[in-house]
N, C-alpha and C positions, 0 to 999 in steps of 0.2 A: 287341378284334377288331371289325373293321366288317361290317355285316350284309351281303351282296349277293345275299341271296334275293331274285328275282323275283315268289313267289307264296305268298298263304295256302295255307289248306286247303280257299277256297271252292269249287275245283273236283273237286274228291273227294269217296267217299262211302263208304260199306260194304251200302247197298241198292240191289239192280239194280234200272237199267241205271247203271251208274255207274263208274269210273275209281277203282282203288284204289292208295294208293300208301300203301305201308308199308317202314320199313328196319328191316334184319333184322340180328341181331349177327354179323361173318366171326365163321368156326368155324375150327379145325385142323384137319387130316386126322383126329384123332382127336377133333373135335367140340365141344373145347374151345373154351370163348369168347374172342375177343381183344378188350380194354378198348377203348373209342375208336375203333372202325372198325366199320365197316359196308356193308351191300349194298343198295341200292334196288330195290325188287321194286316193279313198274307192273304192274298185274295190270286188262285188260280183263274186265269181271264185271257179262257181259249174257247169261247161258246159254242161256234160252229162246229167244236168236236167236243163237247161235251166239257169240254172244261182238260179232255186228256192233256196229256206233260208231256211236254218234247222237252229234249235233254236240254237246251238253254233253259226252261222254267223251273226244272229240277236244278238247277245251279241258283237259280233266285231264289225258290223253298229254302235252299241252303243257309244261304246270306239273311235272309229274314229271320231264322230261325236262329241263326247264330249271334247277329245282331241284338233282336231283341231280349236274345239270353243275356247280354253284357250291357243293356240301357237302364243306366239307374235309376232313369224316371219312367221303367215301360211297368206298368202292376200285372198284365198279362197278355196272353197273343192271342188273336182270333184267327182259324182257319176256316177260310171258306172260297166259294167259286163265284163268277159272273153268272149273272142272270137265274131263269124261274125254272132252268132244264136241271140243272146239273150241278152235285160238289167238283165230283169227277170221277172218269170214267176208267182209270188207269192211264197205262203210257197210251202213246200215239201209233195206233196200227199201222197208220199209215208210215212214219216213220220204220217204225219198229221194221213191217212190209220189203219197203224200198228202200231202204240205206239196211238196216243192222240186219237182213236176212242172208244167210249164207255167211255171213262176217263174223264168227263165232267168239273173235281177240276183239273184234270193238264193240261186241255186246257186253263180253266182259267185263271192259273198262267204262261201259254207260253202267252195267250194273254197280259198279263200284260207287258213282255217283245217286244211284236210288238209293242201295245200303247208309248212305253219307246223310241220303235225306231224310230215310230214317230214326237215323241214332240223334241228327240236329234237332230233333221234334221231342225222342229222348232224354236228350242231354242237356233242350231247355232249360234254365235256371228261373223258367217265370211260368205260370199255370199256364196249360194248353185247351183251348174251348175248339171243339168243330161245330161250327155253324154248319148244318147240312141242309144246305138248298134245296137241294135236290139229288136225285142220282149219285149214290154211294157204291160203287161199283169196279171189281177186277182190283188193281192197284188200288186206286180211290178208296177203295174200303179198306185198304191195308195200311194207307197215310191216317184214313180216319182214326181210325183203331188206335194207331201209336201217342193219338191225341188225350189227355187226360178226360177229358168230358164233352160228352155229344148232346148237342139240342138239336132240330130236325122237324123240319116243312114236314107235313103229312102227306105228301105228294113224293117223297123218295122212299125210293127202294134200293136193297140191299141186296149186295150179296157178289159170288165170284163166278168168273165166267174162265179161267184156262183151263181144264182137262177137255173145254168145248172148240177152245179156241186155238189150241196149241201151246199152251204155258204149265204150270202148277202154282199154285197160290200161298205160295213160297217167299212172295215178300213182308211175311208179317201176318198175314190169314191163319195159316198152318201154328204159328207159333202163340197169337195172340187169341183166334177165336174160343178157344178150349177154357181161357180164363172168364169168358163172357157169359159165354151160352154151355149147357150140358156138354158133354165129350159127343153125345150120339149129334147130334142139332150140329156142332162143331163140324164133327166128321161129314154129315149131308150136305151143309152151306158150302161146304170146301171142295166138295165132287159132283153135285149134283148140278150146278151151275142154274140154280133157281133162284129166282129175283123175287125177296122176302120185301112185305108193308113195312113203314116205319108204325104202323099199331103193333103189328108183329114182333117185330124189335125190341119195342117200348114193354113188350107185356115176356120176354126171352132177356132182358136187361142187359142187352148189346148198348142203349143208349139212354140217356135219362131225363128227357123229355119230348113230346111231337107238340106241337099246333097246327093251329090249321091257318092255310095262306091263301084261301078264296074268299074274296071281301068281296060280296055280289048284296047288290041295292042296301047297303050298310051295313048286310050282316054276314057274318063269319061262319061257313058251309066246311063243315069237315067233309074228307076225302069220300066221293059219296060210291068211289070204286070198291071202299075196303068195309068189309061190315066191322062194324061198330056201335050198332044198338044190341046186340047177343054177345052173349060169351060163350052158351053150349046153346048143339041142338043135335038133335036123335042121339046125342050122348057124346056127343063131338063138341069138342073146343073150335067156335069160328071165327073169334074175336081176332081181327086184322088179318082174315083172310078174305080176298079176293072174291067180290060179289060175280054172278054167275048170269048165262042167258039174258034177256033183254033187259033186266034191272041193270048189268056188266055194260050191255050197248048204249045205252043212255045213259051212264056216268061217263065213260067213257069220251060220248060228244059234249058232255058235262064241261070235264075236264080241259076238254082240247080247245072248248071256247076261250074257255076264262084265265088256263093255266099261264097264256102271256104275260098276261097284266097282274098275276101272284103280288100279294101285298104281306112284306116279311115285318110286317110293325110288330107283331107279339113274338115271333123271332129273336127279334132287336131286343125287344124287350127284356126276356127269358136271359139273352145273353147280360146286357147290363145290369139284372138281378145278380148273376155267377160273379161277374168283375167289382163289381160293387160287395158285394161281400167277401173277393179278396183282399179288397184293399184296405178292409177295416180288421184286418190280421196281421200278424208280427211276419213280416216277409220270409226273417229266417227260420222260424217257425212251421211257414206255410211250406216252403218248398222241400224240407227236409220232409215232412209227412210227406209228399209229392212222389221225390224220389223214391222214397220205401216201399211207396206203394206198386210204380213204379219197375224197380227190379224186377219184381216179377216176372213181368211180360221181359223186362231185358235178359234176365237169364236165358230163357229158353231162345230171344231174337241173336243173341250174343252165340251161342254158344252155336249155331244153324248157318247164320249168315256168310260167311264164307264159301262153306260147303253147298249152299242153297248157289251163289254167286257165280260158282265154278260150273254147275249141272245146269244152271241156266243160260251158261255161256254155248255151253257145248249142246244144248238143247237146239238153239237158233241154227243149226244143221241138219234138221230132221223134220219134228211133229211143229216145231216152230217156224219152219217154214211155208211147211202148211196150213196151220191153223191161220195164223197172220195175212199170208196169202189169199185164202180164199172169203175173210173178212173183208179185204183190202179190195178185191175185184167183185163187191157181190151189188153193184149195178151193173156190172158187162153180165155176170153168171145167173140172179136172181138166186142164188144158195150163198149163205155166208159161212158155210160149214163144208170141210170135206165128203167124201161118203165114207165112212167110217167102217162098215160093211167092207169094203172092198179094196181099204188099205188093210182091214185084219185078215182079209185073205190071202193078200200081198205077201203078210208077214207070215201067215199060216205053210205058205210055199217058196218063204226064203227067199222070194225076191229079193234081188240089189237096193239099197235104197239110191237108186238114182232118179235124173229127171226124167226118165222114160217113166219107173214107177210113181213116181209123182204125178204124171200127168195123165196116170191113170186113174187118178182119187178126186182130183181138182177139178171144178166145176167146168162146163164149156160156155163158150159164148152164147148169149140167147137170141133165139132167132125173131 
């Protein structure tokens, strides 16, 4: 047999912040191992930041996703992140912050490699499942997205965060969301910078299926933050919206108790239901329906990305130094946001954009 792996195991690790890629034996319904086949789990495992991607882990997405597109014994790939916080969070602020701010040609060439990670998630030749942990977020929600099928803890939430942060939602948001959700829902998630339930999601068919991952004295406690016994009330749809006043502060302490010790068995499960029923399909069969489907989202990611690649290079010289910036210091400042007011006035009176104007917007030290 001829080798046509693309990659060692240089870009992998098992110590964060690092890209893990491990294949795992297909099981039966009844958990029995099947000889010869397997599943490729690409596990982001960078917890302390939420799971974000610094550019060596975006080189391991890479290699995992290309690898397992070429393993003749892989049936399908799972994505997902460490631990009970987070898929992931997008790239690494801090990164992003302190190396690629001001560097406009080496954000460029990092974007080159997110574009890369992209299209590898695309150009899979094996079905794509996003296990979502937790927190689907900024980029994270844009890798998710590129994934053929999402199952998802009832504990994440969704949704983008750069017109807040100093970015635009540009890597696959803008291109992909429009196919999920309504165009208006589309347009909101992408500017509005609000962090949407996964009941929410589930019932806007961004993802297709939730469980719940609080196993408290044997039994299984869905999200008790997001309402989920109504669907209207006073004429209102409230179904996986965000419970309110003290019902809100005691889920809340709900949640923060138990949210560690998250127990993803129906997770697991959900997922080896999806893998289990690829593998009992004509391979080339399955993947061609895949791709077709597919297309879609890559016509409009294809036809953008460049263009998208360029504006956000030359972006990281501006509102991206700020928005990143003032994420990045917001234990010295206690604001993770510019003042936004007072850079529009800035621009309202043609100020320079230099660092004097800059440091007219950006948080000060706290006293």
């Amino acid at each position: 047999m001829k080798d046509h792996m693309l990659h060692t195991d240089v870009h992998w690790g098992t110590e964060a912040p690092c890209t893990v890629y491990e294949k795992r034996p297909l099981k039966d319904p009844k958990g029995n191992v099947v000889d010869g086949l397997y599943v490729a789990w690409i596990r982001l495992n960078n917890p302390k930041q939420y799971n974000s991607y610094t550019t060596e882990m975006v080189k391991g997405v890479i290699a995992g996703f290309e690898n397992a597109s070429l393993d003749r014994s892989v049936v399908a790939a799972v994505f997902t992140g460490t631990g009970p916080f987070a898929f992931c969070t997008g790239g690494n602020t801090k990164e992003y912050s302190e190396y690629y701010s001001l560097r406009s040609d080496e954000y460029g060439q990092y974007m080159e490699l997110f574009n890369h990670m992209v299209d590898s998630i695309l150009a899979c030749k094996k079905p794509v499942i996003c296990r979502v942990n937790g927190m689907r977020v900024a980029g994270g929600q844009e890798i998710g997205m590129a994934c053929d099928l999402a199952v998802s803890s009832d504990l994440a939430i969704f949704g983008q965060a750069g017109p807040k942060h100093g970015s635009a939602p540009v890597g696959g948001a803008s291109d992909f969301l429009p196919w999920y959700l309504s165009i208006e829902d589309a347009m909101w998630n992408c500017i509005s910078c609000e962090m949407w339930s996964a009941y929410k999601m589930k019932a806007k068919n961004l993802i297709s299926k939730v469980v719940p991952v609080l196993k408290v004295d044997g039994k299984w406690v869905r999200n008790p933050m997001i309402v989920t016994e109504d669907y209207v009330k006073d004429g209102e749809i409230v179904y996986g919206e965000y419970k309110t006043g003290d019902a809100a502060k005691e889920a809340r302490a709900f949640v923060k108790e138990h949210q560690p010790n998250a127990d993803f068995e129906l997770l697991d499960k959900e997922v080896d239901r999806i893998t289990w029923t690829f593998a009992n399909l004509f391979p080339g069969c399955l993947i061609e329906s895949i791709d077709s489907v597919r297309q879609k989202k890559k016509f409009f990611w294809d036809t953008m990305k460049n263009a998208h690649r360029h504006w956000l290079a030359a972006n990281m010289g501006g509102e991206a130094f700020l928005g990143f910036g003032a994420f990045n210091t917001k234990k010295i400042t206690n604001q993770d946001t510019i003042d936004f007011l007072k850079f529009r006035q800035n621009i309202a009176q043609c100020k320079n954009w230099d660092l004097d104007m800059f440091a007219e917007v950006l948080g000060k030290p706290a006293k």
